[in-house]
N, C-alpha and C positions, 0 to 999 in steps of 0.2 A: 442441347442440355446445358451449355455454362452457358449463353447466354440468359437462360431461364434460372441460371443461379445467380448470377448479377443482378439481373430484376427483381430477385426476391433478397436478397442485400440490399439493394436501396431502397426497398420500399420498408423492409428492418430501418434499417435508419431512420428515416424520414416519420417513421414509428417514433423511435425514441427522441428522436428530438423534438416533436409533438408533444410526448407525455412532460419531458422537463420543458418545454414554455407552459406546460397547465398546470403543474407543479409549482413554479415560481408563486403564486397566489398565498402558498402555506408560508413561506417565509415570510419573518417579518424582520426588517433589519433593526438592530441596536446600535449599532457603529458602522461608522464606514468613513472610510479616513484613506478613499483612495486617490486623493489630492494633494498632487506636491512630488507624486512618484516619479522617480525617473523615467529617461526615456524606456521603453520596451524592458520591465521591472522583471524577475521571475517572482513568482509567484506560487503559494504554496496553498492548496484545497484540501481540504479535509473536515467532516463529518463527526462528530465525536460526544458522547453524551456519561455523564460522574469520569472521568477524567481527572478530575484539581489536582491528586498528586502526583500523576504525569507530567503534568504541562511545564512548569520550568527547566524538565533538563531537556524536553521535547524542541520548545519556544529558542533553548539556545542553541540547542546543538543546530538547528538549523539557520540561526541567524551566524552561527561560526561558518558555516559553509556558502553564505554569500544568499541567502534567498533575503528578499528584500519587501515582503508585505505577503500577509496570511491571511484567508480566506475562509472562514471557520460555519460552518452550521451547527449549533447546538441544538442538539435531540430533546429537551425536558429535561433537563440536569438537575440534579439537587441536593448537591453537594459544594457547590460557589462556582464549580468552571467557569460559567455565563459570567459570574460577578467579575472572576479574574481574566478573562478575555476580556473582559469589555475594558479593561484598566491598561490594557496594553496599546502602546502606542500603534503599533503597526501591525495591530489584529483590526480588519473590519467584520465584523459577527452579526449573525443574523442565526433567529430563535426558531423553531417550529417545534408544537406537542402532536404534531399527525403523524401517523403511523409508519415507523422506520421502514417494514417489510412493505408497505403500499407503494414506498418510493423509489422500488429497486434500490429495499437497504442504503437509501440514502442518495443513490446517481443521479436521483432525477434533479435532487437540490442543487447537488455538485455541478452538472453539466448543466443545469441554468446560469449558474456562475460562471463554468469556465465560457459559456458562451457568449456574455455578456463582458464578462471583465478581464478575460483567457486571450482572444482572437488575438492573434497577432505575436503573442510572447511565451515565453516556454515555461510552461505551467509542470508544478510536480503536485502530484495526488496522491495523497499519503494517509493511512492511518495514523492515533497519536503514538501506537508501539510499532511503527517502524522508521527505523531507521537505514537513509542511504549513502550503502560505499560504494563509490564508483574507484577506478585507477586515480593517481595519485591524489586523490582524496586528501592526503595528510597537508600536502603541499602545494594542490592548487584549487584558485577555490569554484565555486560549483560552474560560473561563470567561464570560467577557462574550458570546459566541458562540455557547454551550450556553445561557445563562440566556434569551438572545433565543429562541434556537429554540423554548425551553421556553415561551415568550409565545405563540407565534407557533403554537405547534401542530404543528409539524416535528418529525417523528421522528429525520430524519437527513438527513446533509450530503453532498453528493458533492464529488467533487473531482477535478479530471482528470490525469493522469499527464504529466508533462510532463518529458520525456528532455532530459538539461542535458549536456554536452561541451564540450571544450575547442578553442583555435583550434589548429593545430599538431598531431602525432601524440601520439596517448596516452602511450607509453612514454617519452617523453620528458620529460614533465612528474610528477616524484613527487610521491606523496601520500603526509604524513606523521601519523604518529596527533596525533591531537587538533586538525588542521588543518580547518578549515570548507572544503568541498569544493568550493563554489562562488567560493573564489578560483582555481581551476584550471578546475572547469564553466563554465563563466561565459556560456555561448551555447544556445540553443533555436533549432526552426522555430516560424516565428510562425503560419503558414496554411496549409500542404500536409493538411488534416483532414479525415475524410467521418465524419460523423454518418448512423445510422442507428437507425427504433424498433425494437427487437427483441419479437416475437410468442411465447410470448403470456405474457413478464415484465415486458413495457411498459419495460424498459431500453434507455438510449440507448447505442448500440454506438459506439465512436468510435475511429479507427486514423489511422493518419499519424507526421507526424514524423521525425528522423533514421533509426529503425529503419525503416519501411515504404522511405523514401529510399533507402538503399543496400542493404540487407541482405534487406529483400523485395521488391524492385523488378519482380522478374521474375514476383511474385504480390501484388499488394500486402492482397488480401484475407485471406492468411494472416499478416499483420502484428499485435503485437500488441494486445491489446485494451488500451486507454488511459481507459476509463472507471472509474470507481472510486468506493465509498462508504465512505470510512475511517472515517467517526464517527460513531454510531449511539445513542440512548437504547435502550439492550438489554433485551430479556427474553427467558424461557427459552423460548419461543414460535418466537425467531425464527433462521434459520437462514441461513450464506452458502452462494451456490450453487456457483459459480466464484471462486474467492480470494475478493478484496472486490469484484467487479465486479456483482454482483449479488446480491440477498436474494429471500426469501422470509417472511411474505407477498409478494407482488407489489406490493402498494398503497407498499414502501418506497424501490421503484425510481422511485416520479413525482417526483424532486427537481427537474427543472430547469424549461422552461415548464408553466405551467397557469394555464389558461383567458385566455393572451392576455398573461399576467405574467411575471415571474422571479425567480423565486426565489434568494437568495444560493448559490454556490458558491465552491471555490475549488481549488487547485493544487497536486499531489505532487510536489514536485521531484525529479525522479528520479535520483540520481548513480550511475547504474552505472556510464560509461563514465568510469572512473579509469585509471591505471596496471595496476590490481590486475587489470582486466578483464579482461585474455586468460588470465592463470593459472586465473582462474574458471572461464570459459567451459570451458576444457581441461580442470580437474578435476570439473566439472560434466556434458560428455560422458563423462568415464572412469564417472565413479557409473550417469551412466542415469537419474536420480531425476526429470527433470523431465518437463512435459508432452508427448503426441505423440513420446514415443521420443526426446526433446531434441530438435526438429527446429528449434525456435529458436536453441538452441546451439550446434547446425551452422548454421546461417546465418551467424551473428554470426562462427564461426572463419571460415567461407571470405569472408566478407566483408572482414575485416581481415587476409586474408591480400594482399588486393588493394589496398585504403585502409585504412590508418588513422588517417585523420584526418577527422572525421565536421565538418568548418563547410564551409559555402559562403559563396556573396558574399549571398546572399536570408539569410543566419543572424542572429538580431536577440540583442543580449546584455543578457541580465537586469539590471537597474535594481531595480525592487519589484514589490507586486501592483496599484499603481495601472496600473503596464504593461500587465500581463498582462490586466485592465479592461478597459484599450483595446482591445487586439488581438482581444476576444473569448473571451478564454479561461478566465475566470471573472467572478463578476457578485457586486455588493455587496447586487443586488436593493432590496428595499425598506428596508433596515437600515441607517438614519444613524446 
């Protein structure tokens, strides 16, 4: 019986990495400016479509952390994104108008990319509203953290999604471009979390938080999944199964206990729920493009049709990653 589940793992695979070489066809590139890169660069993927007032404090925060060339697909945009990635020096961007949900929401773009321009270098995959904290984040930079893992014999980094909101209702608080989003986010749930192993990818499933709180309350198992592996030493081998919540091999999913230990992780800080969110959400049911018929996107509207203001009194407001340590939410592990 596992052997008969391994052979249906690789042949998943070998699926997906199928579909993204037939996928690459819808991309068309605009830039590409991946000449002149250092040796074994990191490297930042991500998928992203009306964005423009994100993208400056997105672009730097992670150029403050050491990534050193981004990897951009633009969905149909029509608000200047495209215009303004394409002006950036160390964005190479590439355009497609086909259908975000035909492409595994975008992985099949993504994983052409990482397996064409990824092999070899530690690739992070990211949405443009999330943001990652690893341990000492403040002070070393993202680099220091790949070169450990690379010690260390870790292929890759998980990191837990962790949904950030403001006190007060949304709309009421703007967000304006180039503004760091977490002086308006500025709150999390610290404990309301269910961890589960998932069979037979050995991935830890993990739901909770604001979303699960109001919005799936009445099912909290269809909540979304909050587990995630943004940072990955890639090769053409390897393939995401679900967004970033999972790979394939399987052997890529054991990031967090083993054998009694722990291994470092750390934290996506999630800024979706902005101002911007309800337009989203609305233009987001009008498309159709997401998971499950957008059944999430209907949540979230009738939800804020009822509250919308996502703190309670139990809401704990972000400080750093020493916090987030505490609370259990990610681990510095064995890496002083």
């Amino acid at each position: 019986m596992r052997l008969m589940s391994i052979y249906r793992l690789r042949l998943q695979r070998k699926r997906l990495l199928w579909r993204a070489f037939r996928k690459r066809r819808q991309l068309v590139p605009v830039t590409q400016r991946m000449q002149g890169l250092r040796r074994q660069p990191i490297l930042l993927f991500s998928t992203m479509r009306n964005e423009r007032v994100r993208l400056p404090f997105f672009l730097d925060y992670y150029r403050k952390l050491g990534v050193d060339h981004f990897l951009v697909v633009d969905n149909g945009s029509t608000d200047g994104t495209r215009e303004y990635l394409a002006d950036q020096p160390d964005v190479s961007l590439w355009e497609t108008d086909a259908g975000y949900k035909q492409s595994r929401f975008g992985m099949d773009w993504i994983m052409h990319l990482l397996r064409r321009y990824g092999s070899g270098n530690w690739c992070l995959t990211v949405d443009v509203d999330e943001f990652l904290v690893y341990p000492f984040c403040e002070t070393r930079p993202l680099r220091a953290l790949t070169d450990w893992l690379d010690s260390a014999g870790n292929r890759a980094f998980s990191s837990m999604l962790l949904d950030m909101y403001p006190k007060g209702a949304m709309h009421e608080q703007p967000y304006y471009e180039g503004q760091n989003p977490f002086e308006i986010a500025q709150y999390f749930d610290s404990g309301n979390y269910t961890t589960t192993r998932s069979w037979p990818l050995l991935n830890l499933w993990i739901q909770g938080g604001p979303r699960a709180r109001l919005f799936f309350a009445d099912n909290p198992y269809r909540a979304p999944a909050l587990n995630k592996i943004p940072l990955v030493k890639w090769r053409r081998s390897y393939a995401y199964v679900s967004s970033t919540h999972m790979l394939l091999p399987r052997g890529l999913n054991l990031t967090y206990d083993d054998g009694g230990g722990e291994k470092p992780s750390g934290c996506l800080l999630h800024a979706k729920f902005l101002d911007t969110f309800a337009a989203k959400a609305e233009e987001e049911m009008r498309r159709g493009q997401h998971y499950a018929e957008s059944h999430e996107y209907r949540a979230y509207q009738e939800g804020l049709s009822r509250e919308r203001d996502l703190w309670c009194p139990r809401s704990e407001k972000y400080i750093n990653w020493r916090q987030l340590e505490i609370l259990g939410l990610m681990s510095k592990g064995n890496w002083a």
